[in-house]
MIMAR-200623 format. One record per atom (N, C-alpha, C): residue in one letter; x, y, z. Coordinates in steps of 0.2 Angstrom, whole numbers, plus 5000, padded with zeros to 4 digits. Example, Ala and Ser with C-alpha at 12.3 -4.5 7.8 and 13.67 -1.06 7.14 Angstrom:
MIMAR-200623
A506649725039 A506249785039 A506649845039 S506449895035 S506849955036 S506450005039 
END
This chain:
MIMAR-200623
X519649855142 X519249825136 X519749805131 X519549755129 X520149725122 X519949775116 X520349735112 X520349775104 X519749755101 X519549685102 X518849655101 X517949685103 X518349715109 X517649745112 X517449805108 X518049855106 X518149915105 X517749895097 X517949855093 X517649845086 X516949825088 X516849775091 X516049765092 X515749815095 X515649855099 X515349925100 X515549965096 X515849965090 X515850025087 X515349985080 X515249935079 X515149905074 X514249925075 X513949905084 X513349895086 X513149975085 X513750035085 X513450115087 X513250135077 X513450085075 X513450115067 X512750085065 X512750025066 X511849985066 X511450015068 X511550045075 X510950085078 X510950145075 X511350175071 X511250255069 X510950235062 X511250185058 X510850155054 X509950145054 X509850115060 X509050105061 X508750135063 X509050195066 X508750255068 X508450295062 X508850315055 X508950335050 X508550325045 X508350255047 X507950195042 X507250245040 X506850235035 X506350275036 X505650215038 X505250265040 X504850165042 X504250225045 X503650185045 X502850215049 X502750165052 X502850155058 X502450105064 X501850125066 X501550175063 X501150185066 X500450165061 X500550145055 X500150135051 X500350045048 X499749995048 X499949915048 X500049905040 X500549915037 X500549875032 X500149835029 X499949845021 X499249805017 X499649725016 X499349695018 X499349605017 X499249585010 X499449575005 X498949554999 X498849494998 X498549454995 X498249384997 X498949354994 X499349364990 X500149344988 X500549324991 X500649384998 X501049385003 X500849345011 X500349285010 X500049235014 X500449155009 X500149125013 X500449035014 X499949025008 X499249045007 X498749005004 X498449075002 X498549094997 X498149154992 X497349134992 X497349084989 X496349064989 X496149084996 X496649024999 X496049035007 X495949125008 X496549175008 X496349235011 X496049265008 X496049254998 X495549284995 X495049284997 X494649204999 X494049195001 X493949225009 X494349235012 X494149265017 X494049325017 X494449375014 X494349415010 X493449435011 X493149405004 X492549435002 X491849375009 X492149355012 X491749335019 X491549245017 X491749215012 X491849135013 X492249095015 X492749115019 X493149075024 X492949105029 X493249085035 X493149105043 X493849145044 X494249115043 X495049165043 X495549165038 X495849215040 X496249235032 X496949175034 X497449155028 X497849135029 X498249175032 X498849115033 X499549145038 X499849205033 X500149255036 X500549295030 X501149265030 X501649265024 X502249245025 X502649295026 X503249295032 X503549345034 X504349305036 X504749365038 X505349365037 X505949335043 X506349315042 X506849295047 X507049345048 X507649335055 X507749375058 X508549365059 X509049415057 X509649415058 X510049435064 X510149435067 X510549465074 X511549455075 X511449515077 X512349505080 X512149545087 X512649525093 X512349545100 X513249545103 X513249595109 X513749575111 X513549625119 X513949605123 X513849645132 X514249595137 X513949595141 X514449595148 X514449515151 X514849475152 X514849415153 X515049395158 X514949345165 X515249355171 X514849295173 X515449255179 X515149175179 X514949195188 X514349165190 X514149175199 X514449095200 X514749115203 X515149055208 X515449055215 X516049025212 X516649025221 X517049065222 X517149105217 X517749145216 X517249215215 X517649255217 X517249335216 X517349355210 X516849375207 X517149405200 X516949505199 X517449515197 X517249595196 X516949625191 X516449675192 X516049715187 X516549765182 X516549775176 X516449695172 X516749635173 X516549595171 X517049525172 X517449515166 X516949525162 X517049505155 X516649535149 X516749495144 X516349525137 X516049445133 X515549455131 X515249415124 X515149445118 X515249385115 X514749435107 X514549365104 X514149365099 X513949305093 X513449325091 X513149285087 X512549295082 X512049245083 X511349275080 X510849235081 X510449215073 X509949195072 X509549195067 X508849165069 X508249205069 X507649175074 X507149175067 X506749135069 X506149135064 X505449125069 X505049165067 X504149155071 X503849105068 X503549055074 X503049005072 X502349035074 X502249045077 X501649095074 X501749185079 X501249205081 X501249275083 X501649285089 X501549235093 X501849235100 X502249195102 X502549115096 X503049095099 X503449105092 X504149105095 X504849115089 X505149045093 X505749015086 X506448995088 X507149025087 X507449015092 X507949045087 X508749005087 X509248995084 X509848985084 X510249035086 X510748995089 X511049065094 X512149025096 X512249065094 X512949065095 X513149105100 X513549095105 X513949145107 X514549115110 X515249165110 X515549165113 X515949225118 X515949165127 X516149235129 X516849225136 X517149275137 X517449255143 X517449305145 X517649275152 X517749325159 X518549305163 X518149335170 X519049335174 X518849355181 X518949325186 X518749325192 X519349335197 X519549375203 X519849355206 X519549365215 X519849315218 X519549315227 X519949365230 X519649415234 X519849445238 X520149405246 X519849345245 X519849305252 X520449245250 X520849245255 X521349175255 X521049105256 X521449055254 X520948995253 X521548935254 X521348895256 X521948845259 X521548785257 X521948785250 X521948735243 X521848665247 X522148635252 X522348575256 X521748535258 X521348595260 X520748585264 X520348545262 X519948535255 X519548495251 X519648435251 X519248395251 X519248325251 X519048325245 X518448325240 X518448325235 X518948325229 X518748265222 X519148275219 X518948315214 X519348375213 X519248425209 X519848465205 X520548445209 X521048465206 X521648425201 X521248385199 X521548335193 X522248385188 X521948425188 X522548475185 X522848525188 X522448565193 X522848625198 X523548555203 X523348485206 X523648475211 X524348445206 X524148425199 X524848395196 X525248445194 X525348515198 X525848575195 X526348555201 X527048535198 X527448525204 X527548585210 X527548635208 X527748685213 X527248685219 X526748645218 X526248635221 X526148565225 X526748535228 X526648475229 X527048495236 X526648475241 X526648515246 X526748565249 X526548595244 X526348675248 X525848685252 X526048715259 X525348685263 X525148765264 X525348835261 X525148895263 X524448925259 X524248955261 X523548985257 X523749015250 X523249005247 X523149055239 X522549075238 X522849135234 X522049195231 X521749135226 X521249135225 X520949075219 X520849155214 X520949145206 X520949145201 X520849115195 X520249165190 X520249105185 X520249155177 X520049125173 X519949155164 X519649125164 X519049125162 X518549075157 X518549095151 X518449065144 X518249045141 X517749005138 X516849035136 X516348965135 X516348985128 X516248935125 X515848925117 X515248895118 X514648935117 X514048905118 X513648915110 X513348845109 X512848835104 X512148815106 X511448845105 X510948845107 X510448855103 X509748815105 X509348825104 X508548835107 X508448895107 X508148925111 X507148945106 X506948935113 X505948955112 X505949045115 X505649075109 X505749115113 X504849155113 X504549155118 X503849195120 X503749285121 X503449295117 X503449375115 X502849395119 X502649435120 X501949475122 X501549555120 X501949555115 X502049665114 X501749665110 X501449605103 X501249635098 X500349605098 X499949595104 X499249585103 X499149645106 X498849695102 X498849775104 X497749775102 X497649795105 X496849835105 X496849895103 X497449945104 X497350025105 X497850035097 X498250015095 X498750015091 X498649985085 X498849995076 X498949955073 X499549905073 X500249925076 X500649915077 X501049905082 X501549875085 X502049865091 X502449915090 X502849955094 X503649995095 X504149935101 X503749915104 X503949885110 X503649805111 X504249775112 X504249655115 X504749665121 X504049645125 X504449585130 X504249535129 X504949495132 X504949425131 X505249375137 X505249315135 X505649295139 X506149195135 X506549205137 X507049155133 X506949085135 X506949015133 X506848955139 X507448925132 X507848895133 X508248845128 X508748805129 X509048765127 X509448715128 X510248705122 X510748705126 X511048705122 X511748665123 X512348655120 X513148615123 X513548695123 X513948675127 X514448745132 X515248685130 X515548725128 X516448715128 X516748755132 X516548755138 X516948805142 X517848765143 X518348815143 X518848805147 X519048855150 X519548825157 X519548865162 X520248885165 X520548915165 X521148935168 X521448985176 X521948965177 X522248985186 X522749015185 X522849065189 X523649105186 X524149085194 X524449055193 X524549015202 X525349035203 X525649045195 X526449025195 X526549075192 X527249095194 X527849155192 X528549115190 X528349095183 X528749055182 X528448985184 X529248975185 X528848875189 X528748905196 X528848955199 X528648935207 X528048965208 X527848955215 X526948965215 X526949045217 X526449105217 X526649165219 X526549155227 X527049225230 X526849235237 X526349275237 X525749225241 X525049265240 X525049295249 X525449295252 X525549325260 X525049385262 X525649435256 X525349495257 X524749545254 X524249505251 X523649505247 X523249545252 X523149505257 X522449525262 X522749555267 X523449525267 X523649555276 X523549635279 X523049635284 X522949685286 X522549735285 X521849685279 X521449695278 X520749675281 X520249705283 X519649675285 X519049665279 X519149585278 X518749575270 X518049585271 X517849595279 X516949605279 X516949685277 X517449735272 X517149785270 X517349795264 X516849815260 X516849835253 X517549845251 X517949915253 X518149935253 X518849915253 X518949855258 X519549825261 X519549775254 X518949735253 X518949675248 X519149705241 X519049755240 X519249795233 X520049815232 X520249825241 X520949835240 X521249765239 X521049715242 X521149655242 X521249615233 X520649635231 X520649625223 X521349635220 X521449725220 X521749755218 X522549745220 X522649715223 X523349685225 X523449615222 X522949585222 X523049505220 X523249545211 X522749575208 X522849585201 X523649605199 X523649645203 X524449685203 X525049635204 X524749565208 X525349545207 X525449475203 X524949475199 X524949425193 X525149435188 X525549385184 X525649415179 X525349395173 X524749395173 X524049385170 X524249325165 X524749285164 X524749235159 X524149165162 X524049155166 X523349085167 X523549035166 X524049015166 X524648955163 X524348885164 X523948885169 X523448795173 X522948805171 X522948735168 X522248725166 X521748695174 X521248755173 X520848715180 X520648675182 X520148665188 X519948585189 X519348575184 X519248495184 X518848475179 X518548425185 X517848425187 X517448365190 X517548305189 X517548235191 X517548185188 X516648145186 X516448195190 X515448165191 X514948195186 X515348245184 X514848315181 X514548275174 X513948305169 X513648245163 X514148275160 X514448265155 X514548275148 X514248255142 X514548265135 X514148245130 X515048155129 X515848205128 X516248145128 X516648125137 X516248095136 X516548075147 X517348075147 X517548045141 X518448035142 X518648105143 X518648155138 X518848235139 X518448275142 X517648275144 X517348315148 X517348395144 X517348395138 X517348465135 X516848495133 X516348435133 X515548455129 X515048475134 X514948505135 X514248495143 X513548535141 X513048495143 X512448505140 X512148535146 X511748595145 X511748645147 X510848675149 X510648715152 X509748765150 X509948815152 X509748835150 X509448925149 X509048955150 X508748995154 X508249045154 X508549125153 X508049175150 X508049245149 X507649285147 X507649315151 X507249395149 X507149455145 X507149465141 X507149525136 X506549585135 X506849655133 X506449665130 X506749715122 X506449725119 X506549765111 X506449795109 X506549855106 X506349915104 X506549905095 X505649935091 X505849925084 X506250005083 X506749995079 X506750055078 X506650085070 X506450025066 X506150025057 X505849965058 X505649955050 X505149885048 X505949845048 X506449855047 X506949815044 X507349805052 X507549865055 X507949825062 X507749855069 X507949835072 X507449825080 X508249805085 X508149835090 X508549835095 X508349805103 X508849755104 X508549735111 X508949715117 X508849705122 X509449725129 X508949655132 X509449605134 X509049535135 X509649505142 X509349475145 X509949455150 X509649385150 X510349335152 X510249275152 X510649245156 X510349175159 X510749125165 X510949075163 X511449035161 X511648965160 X511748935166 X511348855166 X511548825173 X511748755167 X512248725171 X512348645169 X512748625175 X512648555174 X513248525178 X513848515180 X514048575182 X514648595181 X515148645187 X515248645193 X515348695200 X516248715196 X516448705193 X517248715191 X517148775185 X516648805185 X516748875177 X517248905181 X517248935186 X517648945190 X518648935192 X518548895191 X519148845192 X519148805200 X518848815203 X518748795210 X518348765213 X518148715217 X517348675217 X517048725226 X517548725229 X517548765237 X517948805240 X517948825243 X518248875251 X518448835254 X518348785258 X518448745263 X517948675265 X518048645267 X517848575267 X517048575271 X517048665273 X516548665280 X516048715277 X516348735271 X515748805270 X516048765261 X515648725260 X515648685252 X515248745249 X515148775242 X514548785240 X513948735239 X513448755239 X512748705237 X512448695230 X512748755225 X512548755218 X513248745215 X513348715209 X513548725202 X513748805200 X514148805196 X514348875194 X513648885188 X513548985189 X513048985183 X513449055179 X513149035174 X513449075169 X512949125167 X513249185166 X512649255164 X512949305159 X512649315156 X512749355149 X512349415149 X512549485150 X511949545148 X512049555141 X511749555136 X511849575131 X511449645127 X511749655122 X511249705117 X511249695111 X510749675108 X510449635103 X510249665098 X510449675093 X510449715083 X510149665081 X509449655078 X509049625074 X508949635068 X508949615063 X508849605055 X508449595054 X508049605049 X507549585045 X507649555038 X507749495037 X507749485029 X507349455023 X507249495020 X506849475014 X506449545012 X505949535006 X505749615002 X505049605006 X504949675006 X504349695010 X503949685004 X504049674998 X503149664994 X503149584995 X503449564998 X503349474997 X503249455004 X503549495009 X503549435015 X503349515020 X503149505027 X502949545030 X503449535036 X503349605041 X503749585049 X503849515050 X504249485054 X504249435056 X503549455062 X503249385062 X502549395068 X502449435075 X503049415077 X503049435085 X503149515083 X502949565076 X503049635078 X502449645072 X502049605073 X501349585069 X500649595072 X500349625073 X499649625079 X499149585073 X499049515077 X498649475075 X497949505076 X497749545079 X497049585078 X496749625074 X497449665069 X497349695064 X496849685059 X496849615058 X496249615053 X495549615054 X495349575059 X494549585062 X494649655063 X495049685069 X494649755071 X494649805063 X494749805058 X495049855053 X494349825050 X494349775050 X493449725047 X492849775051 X493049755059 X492449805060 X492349875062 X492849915058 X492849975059 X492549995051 X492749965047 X492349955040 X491649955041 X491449915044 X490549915046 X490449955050 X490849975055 X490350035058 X490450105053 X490850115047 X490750155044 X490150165038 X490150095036 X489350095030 X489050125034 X488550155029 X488050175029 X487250145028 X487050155035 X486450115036 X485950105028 X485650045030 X485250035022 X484450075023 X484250135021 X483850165023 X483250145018 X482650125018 X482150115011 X481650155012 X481750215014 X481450285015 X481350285006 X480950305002 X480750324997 X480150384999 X480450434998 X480050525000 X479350524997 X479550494988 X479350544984 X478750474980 X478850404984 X478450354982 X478450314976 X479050374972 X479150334963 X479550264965 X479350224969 X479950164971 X480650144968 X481050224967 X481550224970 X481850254976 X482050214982 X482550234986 X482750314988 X482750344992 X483250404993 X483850394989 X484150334997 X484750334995 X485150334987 X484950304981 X484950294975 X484550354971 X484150384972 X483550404969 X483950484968 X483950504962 X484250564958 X483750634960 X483150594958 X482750634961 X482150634964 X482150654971 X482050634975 X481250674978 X481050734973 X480450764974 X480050744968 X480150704963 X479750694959 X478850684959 X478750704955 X477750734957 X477550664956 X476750664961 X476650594961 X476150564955 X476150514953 X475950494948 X476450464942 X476850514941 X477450534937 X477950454936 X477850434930 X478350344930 X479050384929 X479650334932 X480250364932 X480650314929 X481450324928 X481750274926 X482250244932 X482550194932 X482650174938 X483250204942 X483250294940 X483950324944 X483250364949 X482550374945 X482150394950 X482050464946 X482150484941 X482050554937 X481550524933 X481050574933 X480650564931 X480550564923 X480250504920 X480450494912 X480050544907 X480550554903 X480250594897 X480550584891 X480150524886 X480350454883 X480350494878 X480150554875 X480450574868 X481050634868 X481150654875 X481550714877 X481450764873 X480750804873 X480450864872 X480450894877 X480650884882 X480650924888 X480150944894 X479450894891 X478850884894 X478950824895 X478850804906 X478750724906 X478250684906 X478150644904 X477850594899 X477050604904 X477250604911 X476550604914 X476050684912 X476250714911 X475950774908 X476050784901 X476550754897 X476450764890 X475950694885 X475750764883 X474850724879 X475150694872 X476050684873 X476150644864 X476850604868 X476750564872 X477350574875 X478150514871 X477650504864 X478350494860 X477950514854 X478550604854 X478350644847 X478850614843 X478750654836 X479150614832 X479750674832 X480250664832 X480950694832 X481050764826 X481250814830 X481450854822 X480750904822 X480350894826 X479750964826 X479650994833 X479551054833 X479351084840 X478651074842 X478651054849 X477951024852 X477751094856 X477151104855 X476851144860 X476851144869 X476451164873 X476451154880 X476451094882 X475851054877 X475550994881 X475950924877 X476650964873 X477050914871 X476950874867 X476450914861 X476050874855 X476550904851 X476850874844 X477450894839 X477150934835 X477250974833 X476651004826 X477150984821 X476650944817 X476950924812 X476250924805 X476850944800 X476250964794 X475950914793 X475350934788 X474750894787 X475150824783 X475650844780 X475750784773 X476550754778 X476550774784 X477150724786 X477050684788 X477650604792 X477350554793 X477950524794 X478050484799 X478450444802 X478750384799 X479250394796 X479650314794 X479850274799 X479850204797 X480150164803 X480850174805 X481350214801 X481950214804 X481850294812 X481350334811 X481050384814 X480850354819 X480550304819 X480250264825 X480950234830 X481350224825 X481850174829 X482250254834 X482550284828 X482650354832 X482350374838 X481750384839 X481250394844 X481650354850 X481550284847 X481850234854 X482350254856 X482850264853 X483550264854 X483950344855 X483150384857 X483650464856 X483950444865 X484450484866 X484850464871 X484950544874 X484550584874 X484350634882 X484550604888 X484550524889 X484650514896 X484050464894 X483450484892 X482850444897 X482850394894 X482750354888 X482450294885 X482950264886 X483550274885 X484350224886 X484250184895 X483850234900 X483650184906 X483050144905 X482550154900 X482250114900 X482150054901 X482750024894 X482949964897 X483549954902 X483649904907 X484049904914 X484549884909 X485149894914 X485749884913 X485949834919 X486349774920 X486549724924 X487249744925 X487549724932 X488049714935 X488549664936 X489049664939 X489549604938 X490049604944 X490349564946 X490649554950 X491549564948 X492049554955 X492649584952 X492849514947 X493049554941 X493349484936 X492849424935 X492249414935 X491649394934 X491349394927 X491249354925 X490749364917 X489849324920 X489849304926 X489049264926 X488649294927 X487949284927 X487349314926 X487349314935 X487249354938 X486949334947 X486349364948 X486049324953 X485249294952 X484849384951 X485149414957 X484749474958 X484549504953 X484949504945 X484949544939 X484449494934 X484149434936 X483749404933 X483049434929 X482949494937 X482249534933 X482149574929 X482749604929 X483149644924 X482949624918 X483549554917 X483349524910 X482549494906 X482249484914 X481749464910 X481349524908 X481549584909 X481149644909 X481449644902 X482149644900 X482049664892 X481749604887 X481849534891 X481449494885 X480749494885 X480449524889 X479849564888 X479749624884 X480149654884 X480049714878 X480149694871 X480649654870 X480849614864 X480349564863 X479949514866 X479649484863 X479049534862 X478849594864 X478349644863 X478349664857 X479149664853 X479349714847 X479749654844 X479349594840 X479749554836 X480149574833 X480149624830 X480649654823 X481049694827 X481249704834 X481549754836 X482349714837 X482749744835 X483449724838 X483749744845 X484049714850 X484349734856 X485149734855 X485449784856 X486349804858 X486349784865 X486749724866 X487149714872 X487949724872 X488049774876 X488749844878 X488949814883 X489549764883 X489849774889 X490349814891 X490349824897 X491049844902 X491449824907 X492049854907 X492249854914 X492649894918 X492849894925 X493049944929 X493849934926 X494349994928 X495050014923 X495749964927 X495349924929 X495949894935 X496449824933 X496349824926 X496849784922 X497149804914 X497349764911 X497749794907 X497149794900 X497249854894 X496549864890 X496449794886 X497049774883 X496749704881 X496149634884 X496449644892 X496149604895 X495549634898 X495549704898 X494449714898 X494249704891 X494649714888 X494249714881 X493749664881 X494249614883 X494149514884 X493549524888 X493549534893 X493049524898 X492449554896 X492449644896 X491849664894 X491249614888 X491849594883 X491649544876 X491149484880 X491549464887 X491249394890 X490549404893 X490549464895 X490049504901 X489449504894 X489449544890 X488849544884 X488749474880 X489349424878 X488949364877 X488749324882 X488949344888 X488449294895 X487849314895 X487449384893 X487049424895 X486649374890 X486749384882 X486549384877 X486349314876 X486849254880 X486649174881 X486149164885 X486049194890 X485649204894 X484849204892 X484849284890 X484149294882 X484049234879 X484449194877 X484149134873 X484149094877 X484449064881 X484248994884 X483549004887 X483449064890 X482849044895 X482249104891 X482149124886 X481749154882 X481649114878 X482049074874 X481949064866 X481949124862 X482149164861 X482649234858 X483149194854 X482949214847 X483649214844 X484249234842 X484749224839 X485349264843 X485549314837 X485149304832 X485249364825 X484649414829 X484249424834 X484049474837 X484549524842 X485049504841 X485349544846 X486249564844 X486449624844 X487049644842 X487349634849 X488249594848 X488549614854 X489049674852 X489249704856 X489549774859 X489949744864 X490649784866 X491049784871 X491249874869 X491449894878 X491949954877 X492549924883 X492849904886 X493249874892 X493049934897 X493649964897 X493350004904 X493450074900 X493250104895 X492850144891 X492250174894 X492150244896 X491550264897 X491250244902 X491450264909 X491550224917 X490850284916 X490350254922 X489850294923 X490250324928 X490450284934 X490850344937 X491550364937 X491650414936 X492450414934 X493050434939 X493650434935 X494150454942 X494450394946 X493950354947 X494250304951 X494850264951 X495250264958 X496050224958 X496050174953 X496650154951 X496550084947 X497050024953 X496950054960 X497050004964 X496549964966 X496649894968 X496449834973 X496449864982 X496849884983 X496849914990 X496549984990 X495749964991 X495350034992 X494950034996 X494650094999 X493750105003 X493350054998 X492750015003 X492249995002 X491650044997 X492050095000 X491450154995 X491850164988 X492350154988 X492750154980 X492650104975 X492550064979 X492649964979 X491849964973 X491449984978 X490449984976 X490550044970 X491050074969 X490750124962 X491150094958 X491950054959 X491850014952 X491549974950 X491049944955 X490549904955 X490149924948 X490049994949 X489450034944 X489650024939 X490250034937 X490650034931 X490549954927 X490649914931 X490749834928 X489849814926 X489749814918 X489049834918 X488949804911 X488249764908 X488249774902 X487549804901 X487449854897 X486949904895 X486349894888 X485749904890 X485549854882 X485149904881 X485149924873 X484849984871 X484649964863 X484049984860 X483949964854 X484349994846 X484449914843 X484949934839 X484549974833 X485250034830 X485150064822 X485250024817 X485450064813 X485450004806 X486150024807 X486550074807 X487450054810 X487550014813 X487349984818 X487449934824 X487849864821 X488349834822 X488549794821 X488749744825 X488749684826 X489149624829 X489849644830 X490149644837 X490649634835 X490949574838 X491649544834 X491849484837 X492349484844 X492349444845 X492949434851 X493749464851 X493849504855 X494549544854 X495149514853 X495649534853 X496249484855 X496449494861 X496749454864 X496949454870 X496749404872 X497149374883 X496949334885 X496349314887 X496249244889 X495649234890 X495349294897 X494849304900 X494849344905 X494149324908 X494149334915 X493749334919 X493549264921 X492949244925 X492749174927 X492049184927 X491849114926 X491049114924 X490549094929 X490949094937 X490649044941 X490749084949 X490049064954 X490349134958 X491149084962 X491449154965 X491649104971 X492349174973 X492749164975 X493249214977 X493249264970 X493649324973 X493549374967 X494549384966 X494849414960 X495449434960 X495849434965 X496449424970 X496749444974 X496749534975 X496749534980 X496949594982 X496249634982 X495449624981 X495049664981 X494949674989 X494449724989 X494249734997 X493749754996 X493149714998 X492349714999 X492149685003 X491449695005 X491249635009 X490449655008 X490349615012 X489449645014 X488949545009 X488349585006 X488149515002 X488449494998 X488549434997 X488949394993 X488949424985 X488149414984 X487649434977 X487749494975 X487749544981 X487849594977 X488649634974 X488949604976 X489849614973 X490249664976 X489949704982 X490249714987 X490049744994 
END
């Protein structure tokens, strides 16, 4: 083995220790974000279920250096090894299952016959440069045929995967594939014939051997090698019929290829693979000889074979581009879709207790029958004396006095309720009056009214226009998953969308109503990630948080204006933020 083999297999054992070392989870598929696709809208909208399919993801090219065993089937016998290759590739995936790749190599081999050959014999013109070496100019006796190849091949190759459409797996560890490409070959070829200027005495090579046994022909080998003195001095024969790309030199020759592989990943970053491959062209001379004898021609061309082992790269940042495809399971997305639904939780409208709210919502769920509730299903107790209203005989006492059994205030002869006492009444905040009036919901990054929460609304301009002189606090919010400036913004959007809404389709004037923001201030459910990549169940409780809440204003109660920061949110339905994860009715926001 040369000094060059000895560096590329030591170069291939440090990469492989390297990718072994890499840290990497195949067993778990990497999160896509709509950023890391061709068309972010489209996958958004596929996303929340208005497209059909999500975009392409963008993913990475692939680097390669290869190098293994190289050896030409021909006319001449060649020994195990023959030779060595090495070069480089660089492949890119057109979609999941087909790639291209660019492919260099360069390789050579060395063949010698065991069998004598009587050069004379051929009729064919094939020795344009072996027959013009004078010491060869009538020599009528046999010679061992020998050669040295050297090919430069440049190539462009299709190449079809099949390991990464997986049902059972998120992931691939393992591709087979197969190679089909075309490409131009520089092969030159050489004969080691002379010792000096004169030809060798090849006499004593086979004499005395039986070449039909293994045994005999290896000694045969091993004598021809011994008696060469490996310079390869003639350039070999050159066809005169064979295609080229320049006919006058015959040095370019166009070539096909086929090849088998398979790959082991051994990180997200590099993957390892052992591929064999067959060059055919038009060409019987890789060899340096076209025949044996005029009576046993061969019938094929020389072909050229390459075993290789194949070091793959990956290049580019895994927040931006993903695997290259062929180590990509294209069915990741739907099945992960519907393992998501088979996890919901069926939509049950079981209501036990009759107060029409739902179990599954409903706080409380044995509430006594008759009993009016607020819309958590707790039965209401609108002055929070601790008797509910269905059973309390004063069910808005006035504040600041202790009520008896039946939840009557005892309040002295000469006292008497002011109006700001009245407003207090409405606005004490126990829990129960504050659900009185509803509160509306919003979509991810959304400020518009959606249809569902219309009855909502008309339920408070129904209160409001029942209480002319009454004032309403519209409070927005939002879930914690931006930056505070920019909820401030939004929450601010969500209460004046509410607040435009009361007036255009009431006739409600706008000095009746205080706006309020808190951003994501006073989460009803708390705790939650401030990531985009969550559970559906996580997704529906920042749902609960993105809210504006409307409760009767005090005499502290002020307007407040629009925050600083940038503009935020959208006013119109249609995709939500990148990166969310929801699905289900469009209307309800996830």
């Amino acid at each position: 083995m040369t000094r060059l083999s000895y560096v590329l297999l030591s170069s291939l054992l440090i990469l492989l220790a390297t990718g072994l070392n890499a840290q990497t989870n195949t067993e778990v598929s990497p999160e896509i974000t709509d950023e890391m696709t061709a068309d972010p809208e489209q996958n958004a909208a596929w996303r929340t279920g208005q497209a059909v399919y999500s975009a392409k993801p963008k993913h990475m090219w692939e680097l390669g250096i290869h190098a293994g065993n190289a050896f030409i089937s021909g006319d001449v016998e060649a020994p195990f090894p023959a030779g060595y290759g090495f070069g480089l590739h660089l492949r890119k995936a057109i979609n999941y299952n087909l790639s291209f790749r660019l492919d260099g190599t360069y390789q050579t081999s060395r063949g010698y016959d065991a069998r004598p050959f009587a050069h004379l014999q051929s009729e064919r013109t094939y020795r344009q440069n072996i027959d013009a070496v004078p010491a060869l100019s009538g020599y009528t006796g046999n010679i061992h045929r020998n050669y040295k190849n050297n090919l430069l091949d440049l190539s462009l190759e299709g190449i079809f995967n099949f390991g990464n459409i997986l049902f059972h797996n998120p992931t691939n560890k393992w591709n087979v594939f197969l190679v089909v490409g075309a490409g131009l070959g520089f092969p030159k070829t050489y004969v080691d014939l002379l010792n000096g200027d004169q030809i060798y005495d090849f006499s004593g090579v086979s004499e005395g051997l039986d070449l039909t046994t293994n045994e005999d022909r290896k000694e045969s080998r091993d004598r021809l090698k011994a008696l060469l003195d490996g310079d390869f001095e003639t350039e070999g024969g050159i066809e005169n019929d064979i295609i080229t790309i320049f006919n006058d030199h015959k040095t370019i020759i166009p070539h096909f290829h086929g090849g088998v592989g398979v790959s082991r990943k051994l990180s997200r970053r590099i993957n390892l693979g052992l591929e064999h491959r067959v060059i055919v062209s038009d060409n019987d001379l890789l060899d340096g000889f076209e025949n044996r004898t005029n009576l046993d021609e061969t019938p094929s061309n020389d072909v050229s074979h390459y075993t290789s082992l194949r070091l793959g790269i990956n290049l580019g940042s895994f927040e931006k581009r993903v695997e290259p495809l062929y180590w990509v399971n294209p069915l990741d997305g739907p099945l992960t879709d519907i393992a998501e639904l088979k996890q919901r939780p069926k939509f049950d409208l079981t209501d036990s207790d009759g107060d029409g709210v739902i179990d599954m919502t409903d706080q409380e769920i044995n509430t006594p029958a008759g009993c009016p509730v607020d819309t958590r299903g707790v039965t209401l107790d609108s002055d929070s004396d601790g008797i509910a209203d269905c059973k309390d005989q004063e069910p808005y006492s006035p504040p600041g006095f202790e009520v008896d059994a039946s939840g009557v205030a005892q309040v002295p002869d000469e006292g008497f309720l002011t109006e700001e006492e009245v407003v207090n009444i409405l606005n004490t905040r126990g829990g129960s009056f504050s659900w009185f009036l509803p509160m509306i919901h919003f979509d991810l990054d959304k400020y518009y009214i959606k249809p569902e929460f219309y009855g909502s609304l008309h339920h408070v301009a129904t209160v409001m226009n029942s209480h002319p002189d009454m004032k309403i606090v519209a409070h927005g919010f939002t879930d914690n998953r931006a930056a505070s400036d920019y909820n401030n913004v939004l929450s601010y959007n969500r209460a004046n969308a509410a607040i435009n809404y009361l007036m255009e389709n009431y006739n409600l004037p706008r000095s009746r109503f205080i706006l309020s923001y808190g951003g994501e201030q006073a989460p009803i459910v708390k705790g939650l990630p401030d990531s985009h990549n969550i559970s559906s169940t996580e997704e529906f409780k920042h749902y609960i948080n993105r809210r504006v809440e409307f409760r009767v204003a005090t005499a502290t109660d002020t307007d407040m204006s629009r925050p600083a920061g940038p503009e935020a949110g959208e006013n119109t339905p249609g995709s939500s933020r990148p990166g969310s994860k929801y699905s289900g009715n469009r209307n309800s926001g996830y």
